[in-house]
C-alpha positions as CSV (number, residue, x, y, z in Angstrom):
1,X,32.7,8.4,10.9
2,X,30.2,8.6,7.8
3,X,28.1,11.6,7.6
4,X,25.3,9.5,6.6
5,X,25.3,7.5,9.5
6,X,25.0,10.8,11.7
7,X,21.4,11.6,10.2
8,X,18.5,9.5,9.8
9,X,17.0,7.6,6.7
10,X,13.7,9.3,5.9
11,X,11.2,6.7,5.5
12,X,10.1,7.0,1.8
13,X,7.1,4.5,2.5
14,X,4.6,6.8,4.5
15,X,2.0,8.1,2.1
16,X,1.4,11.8,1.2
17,X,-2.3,13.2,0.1
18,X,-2.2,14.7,-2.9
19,X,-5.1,16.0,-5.3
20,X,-6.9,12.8,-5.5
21,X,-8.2,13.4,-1.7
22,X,-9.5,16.9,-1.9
23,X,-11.4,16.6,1.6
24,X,-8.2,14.7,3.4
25,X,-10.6,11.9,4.5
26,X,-7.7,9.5,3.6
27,X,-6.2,10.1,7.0
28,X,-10.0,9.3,9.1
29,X,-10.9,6.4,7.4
30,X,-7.4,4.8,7.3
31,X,-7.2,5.5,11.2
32,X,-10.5,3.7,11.8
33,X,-9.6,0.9,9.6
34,X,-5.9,0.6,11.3
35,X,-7.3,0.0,14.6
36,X,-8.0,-3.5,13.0
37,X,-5.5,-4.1,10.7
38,X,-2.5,-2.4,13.0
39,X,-0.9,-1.3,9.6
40,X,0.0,-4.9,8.8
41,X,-1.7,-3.8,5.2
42,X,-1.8,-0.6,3.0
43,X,-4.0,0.4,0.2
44,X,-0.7,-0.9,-2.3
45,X,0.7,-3.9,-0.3
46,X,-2.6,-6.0,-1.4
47,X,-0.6,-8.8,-3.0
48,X,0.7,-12.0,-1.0
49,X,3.3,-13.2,-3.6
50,X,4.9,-9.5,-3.7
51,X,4.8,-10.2,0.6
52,X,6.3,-12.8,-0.2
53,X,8.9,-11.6,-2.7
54,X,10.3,-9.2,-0.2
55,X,10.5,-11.6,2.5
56,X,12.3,-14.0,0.7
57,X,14.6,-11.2,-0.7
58,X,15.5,-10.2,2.6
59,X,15.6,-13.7,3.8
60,X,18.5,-13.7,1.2
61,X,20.0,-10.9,2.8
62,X,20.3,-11.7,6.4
63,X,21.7,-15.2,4.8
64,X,24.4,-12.5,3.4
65,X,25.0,-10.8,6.5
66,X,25.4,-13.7,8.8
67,X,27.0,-16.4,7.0
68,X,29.5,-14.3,4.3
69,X,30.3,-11.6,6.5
70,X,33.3,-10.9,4.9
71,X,31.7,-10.4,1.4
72,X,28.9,-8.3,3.4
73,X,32.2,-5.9,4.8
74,X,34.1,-6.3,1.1
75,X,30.7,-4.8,-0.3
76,X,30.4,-2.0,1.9
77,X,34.3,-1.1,1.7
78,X,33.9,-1.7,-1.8
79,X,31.4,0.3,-3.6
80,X,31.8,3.9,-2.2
81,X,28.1,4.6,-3.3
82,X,27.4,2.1,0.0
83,X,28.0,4.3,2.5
84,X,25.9,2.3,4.9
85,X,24.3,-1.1,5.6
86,X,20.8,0.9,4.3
87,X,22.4,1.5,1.2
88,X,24.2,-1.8,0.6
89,X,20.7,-3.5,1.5
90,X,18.4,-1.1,-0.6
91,X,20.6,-1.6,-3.4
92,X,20.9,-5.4,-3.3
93,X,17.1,-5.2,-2.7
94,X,16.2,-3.5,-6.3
95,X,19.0,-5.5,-8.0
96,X,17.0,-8.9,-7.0
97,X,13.7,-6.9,-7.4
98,X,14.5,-6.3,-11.3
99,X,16.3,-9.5,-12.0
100,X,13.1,-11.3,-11.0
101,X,10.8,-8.5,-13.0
102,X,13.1,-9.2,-16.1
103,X,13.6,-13.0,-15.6
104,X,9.4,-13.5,-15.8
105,X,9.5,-10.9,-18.8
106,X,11.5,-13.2,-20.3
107,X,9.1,-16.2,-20.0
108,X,6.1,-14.1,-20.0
109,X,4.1,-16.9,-21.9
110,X,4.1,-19.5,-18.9
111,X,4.3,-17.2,-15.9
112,X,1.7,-15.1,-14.6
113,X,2.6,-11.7,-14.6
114,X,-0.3,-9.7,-12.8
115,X,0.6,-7.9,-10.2
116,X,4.3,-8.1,-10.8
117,X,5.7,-4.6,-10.6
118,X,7.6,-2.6,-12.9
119,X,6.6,-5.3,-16.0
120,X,5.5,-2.7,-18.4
121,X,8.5,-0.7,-18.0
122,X,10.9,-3.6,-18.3
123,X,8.6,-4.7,-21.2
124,X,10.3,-1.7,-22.8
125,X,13.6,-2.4,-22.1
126,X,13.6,-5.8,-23.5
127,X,13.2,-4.0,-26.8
128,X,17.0,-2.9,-26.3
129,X,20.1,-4.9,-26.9
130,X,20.5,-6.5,-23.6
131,X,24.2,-5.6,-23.4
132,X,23.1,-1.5,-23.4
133,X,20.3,-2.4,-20.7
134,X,21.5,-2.2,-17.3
135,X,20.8,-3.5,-13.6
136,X,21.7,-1.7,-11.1
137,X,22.6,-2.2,-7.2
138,X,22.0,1.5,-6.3
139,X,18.8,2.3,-4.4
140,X,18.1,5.9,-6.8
141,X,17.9,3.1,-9.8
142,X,15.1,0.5,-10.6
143,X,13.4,-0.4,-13.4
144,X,10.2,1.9,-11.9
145,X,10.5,5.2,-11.3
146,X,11.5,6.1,-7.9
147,X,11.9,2.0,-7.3
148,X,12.6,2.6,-3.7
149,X,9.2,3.8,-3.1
150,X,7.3,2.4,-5.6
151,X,8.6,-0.8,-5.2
152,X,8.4,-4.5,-4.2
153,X,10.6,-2.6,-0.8
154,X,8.9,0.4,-0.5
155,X,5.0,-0.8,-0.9
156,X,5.6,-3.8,1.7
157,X,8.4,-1.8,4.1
158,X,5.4,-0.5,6.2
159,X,3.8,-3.3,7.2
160,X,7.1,-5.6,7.6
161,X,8.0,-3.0,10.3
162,X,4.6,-3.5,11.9
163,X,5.0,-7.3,11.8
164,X,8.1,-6.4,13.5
165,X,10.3,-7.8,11.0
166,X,12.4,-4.9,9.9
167,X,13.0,-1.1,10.6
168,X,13.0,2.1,9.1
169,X,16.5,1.9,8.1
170,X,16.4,-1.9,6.6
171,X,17.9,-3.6,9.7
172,X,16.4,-7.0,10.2
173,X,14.4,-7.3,13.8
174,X,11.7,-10.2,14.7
175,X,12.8,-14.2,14.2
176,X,14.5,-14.6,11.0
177,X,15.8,-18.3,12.0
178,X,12.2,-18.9,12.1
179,X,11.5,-17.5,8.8
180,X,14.7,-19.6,7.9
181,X,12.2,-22.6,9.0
182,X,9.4,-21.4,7.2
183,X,11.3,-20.9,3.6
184,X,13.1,-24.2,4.6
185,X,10.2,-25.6,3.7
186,X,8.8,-24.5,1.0
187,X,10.9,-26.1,-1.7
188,X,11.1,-23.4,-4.8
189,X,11.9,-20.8,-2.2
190,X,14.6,-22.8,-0.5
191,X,16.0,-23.4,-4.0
192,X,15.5,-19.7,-5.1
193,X,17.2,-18.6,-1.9
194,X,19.9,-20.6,-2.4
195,X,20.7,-19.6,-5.6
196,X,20.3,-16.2,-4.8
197,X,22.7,-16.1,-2.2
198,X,25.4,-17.7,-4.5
199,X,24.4,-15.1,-7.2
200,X,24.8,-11.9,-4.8
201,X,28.0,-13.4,-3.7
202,X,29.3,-13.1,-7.0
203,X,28.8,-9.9,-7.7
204,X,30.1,-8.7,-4.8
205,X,33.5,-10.4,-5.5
206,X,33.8,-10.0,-9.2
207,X,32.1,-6.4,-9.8
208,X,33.8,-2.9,-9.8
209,X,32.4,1.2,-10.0
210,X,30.6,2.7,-7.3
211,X,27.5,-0.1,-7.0
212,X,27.2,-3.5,-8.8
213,X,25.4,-3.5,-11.9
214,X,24.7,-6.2,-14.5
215,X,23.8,-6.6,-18.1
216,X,20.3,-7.7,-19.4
217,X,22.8,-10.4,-21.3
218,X,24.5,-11.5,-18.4
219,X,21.4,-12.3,-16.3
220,X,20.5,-13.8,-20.0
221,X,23.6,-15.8,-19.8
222,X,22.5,-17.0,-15.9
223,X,20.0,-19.7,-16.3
224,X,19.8,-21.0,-13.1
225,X,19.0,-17.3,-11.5
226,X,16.1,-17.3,-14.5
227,X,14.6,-20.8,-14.1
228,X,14.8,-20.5,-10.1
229,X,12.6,-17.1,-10.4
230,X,10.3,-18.5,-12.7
231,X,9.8,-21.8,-11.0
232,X,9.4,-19.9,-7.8
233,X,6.8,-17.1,-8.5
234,X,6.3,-17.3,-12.3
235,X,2.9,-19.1,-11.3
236,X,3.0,-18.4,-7.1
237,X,2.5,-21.6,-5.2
238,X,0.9,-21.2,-1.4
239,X,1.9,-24.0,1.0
240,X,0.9,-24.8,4.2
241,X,4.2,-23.3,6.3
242,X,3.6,-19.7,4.4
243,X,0.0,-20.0,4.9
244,X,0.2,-20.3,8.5
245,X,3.0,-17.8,8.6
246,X,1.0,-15.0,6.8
247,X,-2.2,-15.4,8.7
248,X,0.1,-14.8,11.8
249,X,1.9,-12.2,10.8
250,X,-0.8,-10.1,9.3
251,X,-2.6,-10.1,12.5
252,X,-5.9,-12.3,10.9
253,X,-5.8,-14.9,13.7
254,X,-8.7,-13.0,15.9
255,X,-10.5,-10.1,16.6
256,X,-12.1,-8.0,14.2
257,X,-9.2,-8.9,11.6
258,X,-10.1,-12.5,11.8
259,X,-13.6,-11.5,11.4
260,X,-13.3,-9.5,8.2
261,X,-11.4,-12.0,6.7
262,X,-13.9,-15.0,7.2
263,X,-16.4,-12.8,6.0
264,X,-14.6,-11.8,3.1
265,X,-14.0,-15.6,2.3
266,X,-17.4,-16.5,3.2
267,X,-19.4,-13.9,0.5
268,X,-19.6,-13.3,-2.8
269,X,-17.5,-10.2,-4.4
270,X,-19.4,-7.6,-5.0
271,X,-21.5,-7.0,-1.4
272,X,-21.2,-4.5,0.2
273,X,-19.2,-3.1,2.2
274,X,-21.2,-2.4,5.1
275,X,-22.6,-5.8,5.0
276,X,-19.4,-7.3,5.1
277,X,-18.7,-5.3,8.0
278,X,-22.0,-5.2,10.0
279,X,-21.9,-9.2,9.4
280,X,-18.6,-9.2,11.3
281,X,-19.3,-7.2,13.7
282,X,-22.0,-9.9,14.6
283,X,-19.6,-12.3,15.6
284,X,-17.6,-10.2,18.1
285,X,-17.7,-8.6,20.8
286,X,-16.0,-6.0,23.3
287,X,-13.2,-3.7,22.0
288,X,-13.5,-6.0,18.4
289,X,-17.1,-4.9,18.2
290,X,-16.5,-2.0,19.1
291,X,-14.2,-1.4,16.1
292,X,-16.2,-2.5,13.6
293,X,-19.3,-0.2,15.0
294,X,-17.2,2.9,15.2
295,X,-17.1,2.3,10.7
296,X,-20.4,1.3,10.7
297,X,-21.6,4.8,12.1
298,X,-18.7,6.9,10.2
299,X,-19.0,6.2,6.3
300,X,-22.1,7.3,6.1
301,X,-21.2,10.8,7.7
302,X,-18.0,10.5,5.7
303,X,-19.7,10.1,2.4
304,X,-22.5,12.2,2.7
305,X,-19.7,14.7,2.9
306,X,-18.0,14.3,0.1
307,X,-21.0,13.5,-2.3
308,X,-22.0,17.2,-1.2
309,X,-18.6,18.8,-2.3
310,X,-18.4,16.0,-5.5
311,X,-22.3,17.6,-6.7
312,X,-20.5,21.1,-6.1
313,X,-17.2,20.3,-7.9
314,X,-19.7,18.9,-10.8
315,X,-18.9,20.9,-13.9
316,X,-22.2,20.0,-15.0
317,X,-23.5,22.0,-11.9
318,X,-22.9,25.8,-12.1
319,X,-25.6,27.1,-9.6
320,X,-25.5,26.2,-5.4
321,X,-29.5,26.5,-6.0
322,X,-29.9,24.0,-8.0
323,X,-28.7,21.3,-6.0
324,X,-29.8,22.4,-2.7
325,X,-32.5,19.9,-2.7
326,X,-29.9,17.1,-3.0
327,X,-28.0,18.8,0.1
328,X,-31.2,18.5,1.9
329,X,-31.6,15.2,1.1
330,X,-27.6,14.3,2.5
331,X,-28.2,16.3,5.5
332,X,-29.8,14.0,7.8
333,X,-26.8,11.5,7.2
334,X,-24.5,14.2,8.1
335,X,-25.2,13.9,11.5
336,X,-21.8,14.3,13.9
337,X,-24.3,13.2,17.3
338,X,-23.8,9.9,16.0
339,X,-19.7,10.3,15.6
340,X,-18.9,12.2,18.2
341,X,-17.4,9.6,20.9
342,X,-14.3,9.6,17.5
343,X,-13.3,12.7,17.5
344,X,-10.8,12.5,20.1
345,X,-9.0,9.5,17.9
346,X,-8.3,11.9,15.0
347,X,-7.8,15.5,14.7
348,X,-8.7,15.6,11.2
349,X,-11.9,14.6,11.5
350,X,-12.9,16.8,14.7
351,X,-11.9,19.5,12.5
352,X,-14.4,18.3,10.3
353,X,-17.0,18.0,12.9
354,X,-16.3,21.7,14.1
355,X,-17.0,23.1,9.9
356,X,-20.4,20.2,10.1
357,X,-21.9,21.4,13.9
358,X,-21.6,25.5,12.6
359,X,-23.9,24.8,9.4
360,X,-26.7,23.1,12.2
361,X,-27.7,21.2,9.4
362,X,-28.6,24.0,7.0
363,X,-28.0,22.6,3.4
364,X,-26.8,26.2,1.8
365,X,-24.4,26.4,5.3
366,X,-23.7,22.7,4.5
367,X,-22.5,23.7,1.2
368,X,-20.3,26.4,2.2
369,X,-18.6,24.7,5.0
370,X,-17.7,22.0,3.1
371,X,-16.0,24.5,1.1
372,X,-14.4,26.1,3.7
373,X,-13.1,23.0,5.1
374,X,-11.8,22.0,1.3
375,X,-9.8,25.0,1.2
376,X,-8.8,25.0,4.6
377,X,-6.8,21.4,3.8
378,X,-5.9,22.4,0.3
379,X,-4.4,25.4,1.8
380,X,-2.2,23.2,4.4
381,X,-0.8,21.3,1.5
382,X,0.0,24.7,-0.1
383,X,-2.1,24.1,-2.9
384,X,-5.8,25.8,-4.1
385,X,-9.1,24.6,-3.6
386,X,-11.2,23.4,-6.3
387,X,-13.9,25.4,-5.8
388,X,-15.5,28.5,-4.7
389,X,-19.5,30.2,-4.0
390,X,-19.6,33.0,-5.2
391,X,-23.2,34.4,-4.2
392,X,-25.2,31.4,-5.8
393,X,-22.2,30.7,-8.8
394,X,-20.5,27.8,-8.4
395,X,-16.8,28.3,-9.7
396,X,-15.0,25.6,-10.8
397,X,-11.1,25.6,-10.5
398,X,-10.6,21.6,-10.9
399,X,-14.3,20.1,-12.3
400,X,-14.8,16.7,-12.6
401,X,-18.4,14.6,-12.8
402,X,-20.0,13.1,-9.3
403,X,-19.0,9.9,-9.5
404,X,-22.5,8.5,-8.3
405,X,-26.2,10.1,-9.0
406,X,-27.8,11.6,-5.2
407,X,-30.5,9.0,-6.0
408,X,-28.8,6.2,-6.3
409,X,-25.9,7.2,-3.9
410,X,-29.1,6.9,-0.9
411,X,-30.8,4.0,-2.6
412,X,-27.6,2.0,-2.5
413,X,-25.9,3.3,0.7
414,X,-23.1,3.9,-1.5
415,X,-19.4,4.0,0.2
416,X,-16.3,5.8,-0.8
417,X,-14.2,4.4,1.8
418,X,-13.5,0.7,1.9
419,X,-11.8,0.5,5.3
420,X,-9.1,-2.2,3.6
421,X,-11.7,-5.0,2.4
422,X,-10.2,-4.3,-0.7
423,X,-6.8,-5.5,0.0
424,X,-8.2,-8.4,2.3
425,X,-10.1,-9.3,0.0
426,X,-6.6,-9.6,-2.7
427,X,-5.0,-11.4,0.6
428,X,-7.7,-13.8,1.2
429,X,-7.3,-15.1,-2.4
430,X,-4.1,-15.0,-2.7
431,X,-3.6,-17.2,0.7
432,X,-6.4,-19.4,-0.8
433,X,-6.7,-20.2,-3.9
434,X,-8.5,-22.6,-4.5
C-alpha cells in the first residue's frame, strides 16, 4: 500500500485571507452571497471559457480512464512520481493546461487571449529555444507559479465539486456520459477532445523519467494538437448544448440566482449594486427574497465599518480628533438592530456585532473598537495590526489612502462588497455574447 493513499489530499483551492482583508469581512459577505450562488462561483472562477476548458480537459480524462484503461494503469505503474490517480490526473491536467496556454501564444494574432491564464509567463518562455523549454506532467510544475492552485484546476475545482462533478481528490462524480452528450455536440470540442485523447495516449506509451514531459518544439512539431486548441477556444464559441448546460449547472435557473442574472443582463454596467440587488429582490419571494434582503440590510453596516478603519489607516490622517465628525456621520449606518436576525449564520460577523453593540454608537468608542476588532483578526492570522490610538495619535503600521472621500462614500451609498455580481456579470457575457 502507498503511503499517499493513506492520508488525504489537502484541498489547495479554499481561499486564505491575507493582508488585503484587514477587517476579515471576506468570510461575511461571501457567506451571504453563497446562500445564492451555493459556491457554484468564486471571486477567480469568473470566466465561462476557462469553465469550459476544465470541463473539457477532464472530459478528456474520464475518456482516458474508461476506454484505455490499460494506458491509464501503464501511466500510474509507469511514472513513479504518480503515486496515485490524483497525481496522474493533476499532472495530465497542467500538461493540457499549458499546451493550450502555449498553442494560443503561438497564434496570438488571431486568438483572443484575455483571460487565458499563465499567458504572460509563457510569453516569456517563447523567447527560449523551444527545445530547452519544457512541459511537464507533474502537478508541482506549470507554467504559473504554484499551477495547481492558481490554475485553470485549481480556480474552477471549487465550484465543479459543488456542481457535483468532481471531488476533492480529482475523482469524477455527477453524469459524465451526459457531459459526453453535451461536448458531442459541440463540434470544435468533440474534435479537440478527440485529438486530445490520442495525444495523451501517446505520451503515456512513448515517454520515460518520473512524469511525462514535452518540448516547446515537439508540441511545435504537433499541428493538429495546436490547430484543434486554437480553433476550439482561440476565439470561444457558445452553442446552445453548453448554454443550457452552464445555466444548469451554475444554479441560474431560479431563485435569487436566476434573479441576479436577469438583472445583470437586463442593466447597464455600471449600476449599482444595490439596485441590481433590491431590483431582484422585487421579483421574488419567500426564502429567495429573503436572501437578497438579508444583503440589502448588511453592506451598509459592513461598509460603514470599514470606511471608519480605512479614514483611520489614512496616512494622511494622524489625529482620531480630526475625523470624529466623519465617524459621527457613519454611525447611524452602523446600526447591528438592523442585522441581528444574521448573526447566528456567521460567527465572524457576531464577533463583529459584540466589538459594534459595546461602542453604543459613540464615534471615539466606534473608532477604537474597530481597532480592537482589527487586531483581534490580525492577531488570529499571527500577523500585526495596522494601526493603533494612542491617546488621540493615530499610528500607522501599514498606511494607505481611503479609497473613497466620507462625502461621497454617503452621497453614493458606496459598496465594498459585491456579493458575486462581479463574476455574474463576466458569466452572463460570456454565455451571451451577443
Amino acid at each position: 500500500m502507498k503511503w499517499s493513499n493513506i492520508f488525504s489530499i489537502p484541498d489547495p483551492t479554499i481561499v486564505q485571507e491575507g493582508s488585503v482583508d484587514p477587517l476579515g469581512m471576506q468570510v461575511i459577505w461571501t457567506h451571504f452571497g453563497q446562500k445564492i450562488f451555493a459556491n457554484k462561483l468564486t471571486t477567480v472562477a469568473t470566466d465561462i471559457r476557462n469553465y469550459t476548458v476544465n470541463l473539457l480537459q477532464l472530459h478528456v480524462l474520464d475518456r482516458l480512464k474508461n476506454e484505455h484503461s490499460d494506458l491509464y494503469e501503464k501511466a500510474l505503474e509507469k511514472f513513479s512520481s504518480f503515486r496515485n490517480e490524483y497525481d496522474l490526473k493533476a499532472g495530465l491536467l497542467i500538461l493540457m493546461e499549458d499546451a493550450m496556454v502555449f498553442s494560443l501564444m503561438l497564434n496570438n494574432n488571431e486568438v483572443d487571449m484575455l483571460g487565458v491564464l499563465g499567458s504572460y509567463n509563457a510569453e516569456k518562455q517563447l523567447s527560449k529555444d523551444p527545445n530547452q523549454v519544457v512541459i511537464e506532467a507533474e502537478k508541482s510544475k506549470g507554467v504559473l507559479v504554484r499551477q495547481l492552485q492558481l490554475g485553470v484546476t485549481g480556480r474552477y475545482k471549487g465550484p465543479f465539486i459543488n456542481m457535483g462533478l468532481l471531488t476533492k481528490t480529482l475523482q469524477h462524480s455527477g453524469d459524465w456520459v451526459e457531459i459526453k452528450t453535451v461536448i458531442d455536440q459541440w463540434q470544435e470540442g468533440k474534435q479537440l477532445a478527440s485529438v486530445l485523447l490520442k495525444f495523451i495516449c501517446k505520451i503515456i506509451e512513448t515517454k520515460e523519467g518520473n512524469y511525462p514531459t514535452l518540448t516547446l518544439s515537439e508540441l511545435q512539431q504537433n499541428t493538429e494538437v495546436i490547430n484543434h486548441y486554437v480553433n476550439c477556444f482561440g476565439k470561444f464559441k457558445m452553442n446552445a448544448s453548453l448554454h443550457k448546460f452552464w445555466v444548469e449547472k451554475l444554479g441560474l435557473e431560479g431563485g435569487a440566482a436566476k434573479s441576479i442574472y436577469d438583472q445583470v443582463g437586463s442593466t447597464e454596467k455600471g449600476i449599482h449594486t444595490s439596485v441590481i440587488i433590491e431590483q431582484a429582490r422585487q421579483t421574488q419571494s419567500g426564502e429567495a427574497e429573503l436572501q437578497l434582503e438579508q444583503i440589502l440590510r448588511l453592506e451598509p453596516f459592513l461598509s460603514s465599518v470599514s470606511q471608519v478603519f480605512y479614514l483611520m489607516t489614512d496616512i494622511g490622517n494622524k489625529k482620531l480628533s480630526n475625523i470624529l465628525d466623519q465617524v459621527e456621520q457613519l454611525a447611524d449606518r452602523i446600526n447591528q438592530a438592523d442585522i441581528s436576525d444574521m448573526e447566528i449564520e456567521s460567527p465572524r460577523l457576531k464577533t463583529l456585532v459584540k466589538f459594534m453593540k459595546e461602542a453604543n454608537g459613540e464615534p471615539t468608542q466606534i473608532a477604537h473598537k474597530i481597532v480592537e476588532y482589527h487586531t483581534l483578526i490580525m492577531q488570529n492570522r499571527g500577523g500585526a495590526a495596522w494601526i493603533e490610538i494612542q491617546d488621540d495619535q493615530l499610528k500607522h503600521y501599514i498606511a494607505q489612502r481611503t479609497p473613497i472621500s466620507t462625502k461621497d462614500f454617503l452621497e453614493k451609498n458606496y459598496w465594498y462588497h459585491d456579493y458575486y455580481l462581479g463574476p455574474i456579470r463576466s458569466i452572463y457575457f460570456g454565455l451571451n455574447p451577443n
